[in-house]
Backbone as CSV, one residue per row, in Angstrom:
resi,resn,N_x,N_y,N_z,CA_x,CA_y,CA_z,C_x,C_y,C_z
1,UNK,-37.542,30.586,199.829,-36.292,30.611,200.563,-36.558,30.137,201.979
2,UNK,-35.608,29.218,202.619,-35.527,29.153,203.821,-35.498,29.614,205.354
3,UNK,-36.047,29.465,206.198,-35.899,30.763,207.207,-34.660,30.645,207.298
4,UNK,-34.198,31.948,208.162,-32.532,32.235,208.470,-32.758,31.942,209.814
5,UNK,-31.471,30.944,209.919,-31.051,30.355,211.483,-30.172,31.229,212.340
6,UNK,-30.041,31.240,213.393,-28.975,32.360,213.975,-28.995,31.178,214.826
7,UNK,-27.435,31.868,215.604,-27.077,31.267,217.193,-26.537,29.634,216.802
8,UNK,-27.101,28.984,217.811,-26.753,27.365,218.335,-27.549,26.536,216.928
9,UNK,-28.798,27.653,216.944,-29.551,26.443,215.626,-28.228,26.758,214.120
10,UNK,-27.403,27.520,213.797,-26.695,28.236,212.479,-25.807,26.895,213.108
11,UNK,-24.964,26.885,214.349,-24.084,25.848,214.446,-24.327,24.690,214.317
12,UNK,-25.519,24.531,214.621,-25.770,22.412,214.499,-26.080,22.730,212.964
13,UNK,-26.646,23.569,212.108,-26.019,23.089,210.811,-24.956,22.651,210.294
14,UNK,-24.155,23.918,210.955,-22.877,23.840,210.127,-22.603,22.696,210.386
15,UNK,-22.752,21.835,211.857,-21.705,20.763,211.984,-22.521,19.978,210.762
16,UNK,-23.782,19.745,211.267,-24.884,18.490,210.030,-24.165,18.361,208.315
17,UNK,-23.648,19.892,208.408,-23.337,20.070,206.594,-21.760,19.753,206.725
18,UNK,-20.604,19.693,207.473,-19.523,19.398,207.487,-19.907,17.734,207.693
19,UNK,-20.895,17.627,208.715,-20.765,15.752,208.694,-21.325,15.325,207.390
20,UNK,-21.849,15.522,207.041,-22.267,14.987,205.488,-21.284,15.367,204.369
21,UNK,-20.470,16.439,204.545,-19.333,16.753,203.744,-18.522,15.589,203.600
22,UNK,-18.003,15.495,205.532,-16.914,14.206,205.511,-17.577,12.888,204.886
23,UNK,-18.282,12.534,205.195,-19.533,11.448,204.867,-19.015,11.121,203.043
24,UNK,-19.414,12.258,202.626,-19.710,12.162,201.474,-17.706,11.972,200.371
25,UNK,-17.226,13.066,201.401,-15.964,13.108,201.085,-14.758,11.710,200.945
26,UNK,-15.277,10.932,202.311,-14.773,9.366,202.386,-14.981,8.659,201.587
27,UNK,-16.614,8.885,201.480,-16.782,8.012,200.015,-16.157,7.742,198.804
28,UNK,-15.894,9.494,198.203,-15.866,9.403,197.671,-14.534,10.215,196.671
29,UNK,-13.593,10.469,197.873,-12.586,11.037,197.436,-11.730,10.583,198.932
30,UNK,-11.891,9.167,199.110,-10.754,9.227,200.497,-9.123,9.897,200.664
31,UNK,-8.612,10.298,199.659,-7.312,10.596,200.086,-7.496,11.984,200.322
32,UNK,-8.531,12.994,200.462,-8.938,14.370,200.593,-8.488,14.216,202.558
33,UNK,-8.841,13.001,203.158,-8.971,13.058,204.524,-9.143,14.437,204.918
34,UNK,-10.724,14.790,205.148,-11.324,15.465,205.308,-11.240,15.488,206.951
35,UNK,-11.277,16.315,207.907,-11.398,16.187,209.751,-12.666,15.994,209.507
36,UNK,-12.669,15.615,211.198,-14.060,15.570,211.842,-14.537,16.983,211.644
37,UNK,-16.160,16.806,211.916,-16.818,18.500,211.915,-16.627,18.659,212.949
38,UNK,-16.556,20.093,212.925,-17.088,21.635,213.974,-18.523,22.112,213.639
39,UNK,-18.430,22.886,214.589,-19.653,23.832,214.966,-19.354,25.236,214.372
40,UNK,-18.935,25.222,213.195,-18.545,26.399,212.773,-18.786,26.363,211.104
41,UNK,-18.728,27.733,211.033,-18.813,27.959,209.209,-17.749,27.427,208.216
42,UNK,-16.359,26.920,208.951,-15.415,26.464,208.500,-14.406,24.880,208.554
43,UNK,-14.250,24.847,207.590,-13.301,23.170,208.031,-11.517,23.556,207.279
44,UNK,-10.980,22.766,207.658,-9.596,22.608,206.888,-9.092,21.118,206.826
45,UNK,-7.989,20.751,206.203,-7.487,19.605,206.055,-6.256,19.986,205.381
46,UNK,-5.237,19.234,205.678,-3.937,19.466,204.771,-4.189,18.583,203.875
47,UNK,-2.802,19.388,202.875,-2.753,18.973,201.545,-1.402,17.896,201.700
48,UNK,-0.225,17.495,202.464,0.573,17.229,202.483,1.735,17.819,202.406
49,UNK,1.647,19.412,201.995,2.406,20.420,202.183,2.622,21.130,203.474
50,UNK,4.028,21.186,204.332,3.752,22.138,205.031,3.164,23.589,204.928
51,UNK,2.788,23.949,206.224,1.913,25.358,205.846,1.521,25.589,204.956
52,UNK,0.514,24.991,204.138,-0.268,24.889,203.115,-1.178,23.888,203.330
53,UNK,-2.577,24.182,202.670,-3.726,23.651,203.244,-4.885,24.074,202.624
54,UNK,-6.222,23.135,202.583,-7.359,23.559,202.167,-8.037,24.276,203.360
55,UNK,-8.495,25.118,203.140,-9.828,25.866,203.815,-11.225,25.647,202.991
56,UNK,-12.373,25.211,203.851,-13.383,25.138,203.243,-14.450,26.371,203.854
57,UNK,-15.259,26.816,203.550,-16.034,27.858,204.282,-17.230,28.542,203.501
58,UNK,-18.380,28.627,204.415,-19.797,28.721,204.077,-19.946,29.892,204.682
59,UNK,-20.127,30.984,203.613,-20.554,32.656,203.841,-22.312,32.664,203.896
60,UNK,-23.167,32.601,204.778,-24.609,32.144,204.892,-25.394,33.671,204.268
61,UNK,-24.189,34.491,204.773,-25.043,36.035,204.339,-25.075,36.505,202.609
62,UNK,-24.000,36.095,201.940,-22.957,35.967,200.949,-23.796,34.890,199.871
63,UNK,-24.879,33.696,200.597,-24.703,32.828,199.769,-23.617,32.161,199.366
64,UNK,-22.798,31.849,199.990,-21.223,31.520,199.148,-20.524,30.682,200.073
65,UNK,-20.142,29.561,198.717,-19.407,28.110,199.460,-17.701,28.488,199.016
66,UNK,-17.011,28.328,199.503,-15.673,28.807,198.930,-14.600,27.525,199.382
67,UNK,-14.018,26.812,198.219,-12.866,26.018,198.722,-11.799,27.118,198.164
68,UNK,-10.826,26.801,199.130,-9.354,27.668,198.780,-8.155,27.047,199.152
69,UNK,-7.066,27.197,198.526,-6.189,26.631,198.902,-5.093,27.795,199.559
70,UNK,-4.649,27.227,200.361,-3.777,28.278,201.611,-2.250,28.151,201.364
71,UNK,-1.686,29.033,201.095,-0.358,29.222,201.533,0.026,29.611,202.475
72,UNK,0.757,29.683,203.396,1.347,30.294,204.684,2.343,30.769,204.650
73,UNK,3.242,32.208,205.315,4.419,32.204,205.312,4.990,32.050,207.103
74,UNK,6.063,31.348,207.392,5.962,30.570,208.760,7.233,30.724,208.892
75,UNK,8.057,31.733,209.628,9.818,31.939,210.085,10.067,30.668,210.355
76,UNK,11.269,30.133,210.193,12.033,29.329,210.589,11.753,27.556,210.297
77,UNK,10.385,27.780,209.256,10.237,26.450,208.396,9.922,26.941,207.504
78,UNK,8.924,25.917,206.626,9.197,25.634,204.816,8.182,27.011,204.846
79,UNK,8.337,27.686,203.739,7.733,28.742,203.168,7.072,28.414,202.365
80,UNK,5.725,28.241,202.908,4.678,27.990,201.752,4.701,28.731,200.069
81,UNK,4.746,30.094,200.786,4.538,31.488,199.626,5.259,31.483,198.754
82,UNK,6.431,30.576,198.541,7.640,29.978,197.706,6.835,29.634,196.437
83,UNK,5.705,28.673,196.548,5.167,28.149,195.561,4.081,29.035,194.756
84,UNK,3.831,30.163,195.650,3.046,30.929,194.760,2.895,31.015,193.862
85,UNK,4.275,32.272,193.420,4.872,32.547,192.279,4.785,31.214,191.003
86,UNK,5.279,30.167,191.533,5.283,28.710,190.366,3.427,28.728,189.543
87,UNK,2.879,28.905,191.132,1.394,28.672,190.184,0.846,29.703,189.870
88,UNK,1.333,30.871,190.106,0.623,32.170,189.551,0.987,32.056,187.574
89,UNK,2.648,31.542,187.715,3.526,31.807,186.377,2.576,30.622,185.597
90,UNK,2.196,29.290,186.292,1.461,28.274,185.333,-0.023,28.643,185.507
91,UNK,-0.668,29.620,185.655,-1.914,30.488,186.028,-3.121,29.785,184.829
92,UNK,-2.832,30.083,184.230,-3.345,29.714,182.680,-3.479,28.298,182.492
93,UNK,-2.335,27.728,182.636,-2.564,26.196,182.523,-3.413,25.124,183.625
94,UNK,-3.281,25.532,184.742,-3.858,25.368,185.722,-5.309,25.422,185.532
95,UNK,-5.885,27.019,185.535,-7.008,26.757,185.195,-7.872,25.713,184.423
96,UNK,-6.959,26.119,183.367,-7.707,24.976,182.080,-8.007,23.633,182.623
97,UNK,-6.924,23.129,183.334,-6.938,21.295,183.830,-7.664,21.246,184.538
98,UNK,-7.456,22.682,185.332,-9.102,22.066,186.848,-10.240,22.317,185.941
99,UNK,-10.767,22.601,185.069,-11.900,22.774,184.282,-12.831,23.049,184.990
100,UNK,-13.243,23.986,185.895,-14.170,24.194,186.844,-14.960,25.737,186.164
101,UNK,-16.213,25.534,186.523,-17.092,26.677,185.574,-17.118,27.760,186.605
102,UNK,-16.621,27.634,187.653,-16.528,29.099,188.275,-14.827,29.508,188.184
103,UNK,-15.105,30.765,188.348,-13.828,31.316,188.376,-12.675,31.117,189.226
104,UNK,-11.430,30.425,189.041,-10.753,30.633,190.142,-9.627,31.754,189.956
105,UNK,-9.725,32.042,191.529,-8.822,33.323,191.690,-7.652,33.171,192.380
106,UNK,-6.704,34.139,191.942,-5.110,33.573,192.292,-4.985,34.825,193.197
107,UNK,-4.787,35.166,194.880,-4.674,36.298,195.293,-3.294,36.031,196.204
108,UNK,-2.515,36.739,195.821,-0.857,37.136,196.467,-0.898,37.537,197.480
109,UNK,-0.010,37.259,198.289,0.099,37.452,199.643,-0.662,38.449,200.124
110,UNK,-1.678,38.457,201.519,-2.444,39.599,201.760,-1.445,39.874,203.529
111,UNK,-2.229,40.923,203.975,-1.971,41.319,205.302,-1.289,40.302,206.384
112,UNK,-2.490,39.282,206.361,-2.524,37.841,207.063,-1.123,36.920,206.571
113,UNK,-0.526,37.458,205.967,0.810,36.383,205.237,0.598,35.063,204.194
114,UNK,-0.719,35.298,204.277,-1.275,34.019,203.193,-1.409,34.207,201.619
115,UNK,-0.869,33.660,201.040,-1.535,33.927,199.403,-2.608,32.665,199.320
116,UNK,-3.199,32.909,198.702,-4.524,32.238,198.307,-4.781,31.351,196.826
117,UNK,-5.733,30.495,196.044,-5.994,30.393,195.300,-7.167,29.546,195.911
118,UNK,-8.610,30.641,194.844,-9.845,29.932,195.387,-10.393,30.224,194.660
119,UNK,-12.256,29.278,194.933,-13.355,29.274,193.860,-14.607,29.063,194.774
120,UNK,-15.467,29.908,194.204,-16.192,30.254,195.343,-17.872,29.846,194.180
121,UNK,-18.599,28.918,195.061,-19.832,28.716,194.452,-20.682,28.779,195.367
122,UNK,-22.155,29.271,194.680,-23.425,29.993,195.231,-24.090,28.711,196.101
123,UNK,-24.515,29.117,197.214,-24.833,28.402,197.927,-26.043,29.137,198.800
124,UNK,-27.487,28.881,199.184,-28.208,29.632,199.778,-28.250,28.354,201.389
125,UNK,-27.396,28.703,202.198,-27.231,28.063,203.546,-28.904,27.332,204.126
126,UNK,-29.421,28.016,204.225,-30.633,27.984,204.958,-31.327,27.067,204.271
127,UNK,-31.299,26.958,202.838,-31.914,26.068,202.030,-31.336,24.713,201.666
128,UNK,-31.692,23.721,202.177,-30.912,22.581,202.844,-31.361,21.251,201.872
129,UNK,-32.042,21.821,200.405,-32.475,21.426,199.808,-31.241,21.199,198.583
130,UNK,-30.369,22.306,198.606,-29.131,22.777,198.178,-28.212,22.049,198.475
131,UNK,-27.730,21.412,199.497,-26.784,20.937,200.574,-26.015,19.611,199.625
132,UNK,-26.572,18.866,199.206,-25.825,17.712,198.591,-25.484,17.912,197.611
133,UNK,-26.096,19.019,196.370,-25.122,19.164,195.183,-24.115,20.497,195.783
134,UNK,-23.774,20.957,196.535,-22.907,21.789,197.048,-21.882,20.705,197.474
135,UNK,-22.340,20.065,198.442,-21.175,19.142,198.892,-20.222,18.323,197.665
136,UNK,-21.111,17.610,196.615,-20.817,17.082,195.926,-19.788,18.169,195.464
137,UNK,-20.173,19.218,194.631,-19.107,20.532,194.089,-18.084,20.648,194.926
138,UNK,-17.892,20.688,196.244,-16.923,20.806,197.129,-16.022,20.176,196.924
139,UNK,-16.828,18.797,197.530,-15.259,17.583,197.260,-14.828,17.408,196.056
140,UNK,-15.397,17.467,194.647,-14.574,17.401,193.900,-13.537,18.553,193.592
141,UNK,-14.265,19.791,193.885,-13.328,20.912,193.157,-11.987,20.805,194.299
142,UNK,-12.316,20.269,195.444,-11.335,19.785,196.522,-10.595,19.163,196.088
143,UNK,-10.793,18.172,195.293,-10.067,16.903,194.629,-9.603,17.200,193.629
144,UNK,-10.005,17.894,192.831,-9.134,18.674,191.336,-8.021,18.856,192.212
145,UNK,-8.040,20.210,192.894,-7.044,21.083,193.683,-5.755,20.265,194.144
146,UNK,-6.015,19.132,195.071,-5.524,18.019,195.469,-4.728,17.343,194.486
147,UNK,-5.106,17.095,193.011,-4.862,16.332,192.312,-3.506,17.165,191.500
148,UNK,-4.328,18.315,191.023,-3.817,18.755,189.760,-2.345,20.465,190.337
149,UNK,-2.355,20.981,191.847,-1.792,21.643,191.909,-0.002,21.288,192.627
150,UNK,-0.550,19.992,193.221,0.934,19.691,193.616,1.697,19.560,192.185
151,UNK,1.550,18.789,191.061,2.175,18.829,190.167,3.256,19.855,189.888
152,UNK,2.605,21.123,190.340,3.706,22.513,189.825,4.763,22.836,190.970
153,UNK,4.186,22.147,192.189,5.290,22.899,193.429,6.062,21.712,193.330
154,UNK,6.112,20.686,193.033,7.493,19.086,193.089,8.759,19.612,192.715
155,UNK,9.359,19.181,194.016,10.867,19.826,193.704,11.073,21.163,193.884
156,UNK,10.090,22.171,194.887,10.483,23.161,194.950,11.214,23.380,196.689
């Protein structure tokens, strides 16, 4: 196992592993338009939905890479959380099409006003040996998500 980084050295990873994310992401899934990196454990990008959005994020303690997709609920514009319900009810079918070997989880509105749907794969941070078939897993399960969940919210 890798030593564990703390501080400024944990951040110039993160950015190194978000720039090779985008890197890899342009390549090879350009309509994901992935942002520039941060210095942080986290990235986002919209989906084309208001208040709704990918979150990407690297738990270093956790081992754990997690793409998720975000709902928002936001007074006085579009209500993300509207579409929940649509993909909770096509729950089943969904799964099946993204065909992804980890589990994804459908979580209903929490505290934060967000409902969720995410999939979370093992990742040991520090071990940088790891880093490109993670990324690779990212952008695509990014790109399923992208691909296969607007289908259910059209027309809502």
């Amino acid at each position: 196992m890798a030593s564990k980084k703390t501080g400024s050295d944990l951040k110039s990873d993160y950015y190194e592993f978000w720039r090779r994310f985008k890197h890899y992401s342009d390549r090879h899934f350009p309509d994901l338009g992935i942002r520039n990196p941060r210095r942080q454990n986290s990235s986002e990008c919209s989906i084309g939905r208001a208040n709704t959005y990918f979150r990407f994020s690297i738990k270093p303690k956790d081992c754990k890479l997690k793409c998720e997709l975000i709902m928002r609920e936001c007074e006085g514009q579009d209500d993300a959380l509207e579409i929940y319900p649509v993909l909770k009810k096509n729950e089943g079918r969904i799964k099946s099409t993204l065909n992804l070997s980890e589990p994804v989880k459908f979580e209903p509105k929490q505290d934060d006003g967000k409902a969720r749907i995410s999939v979370t794969h093992h990742l040991d941070f520090h071990d940088e040996s790891q880093w490109q078939d993670a990324i690779a897993w990212l952008a695509d399960t990014a790109n399923k998500f992208r691909v296969v969940l607007p289908d259910y919210w059209r027309g809502i």
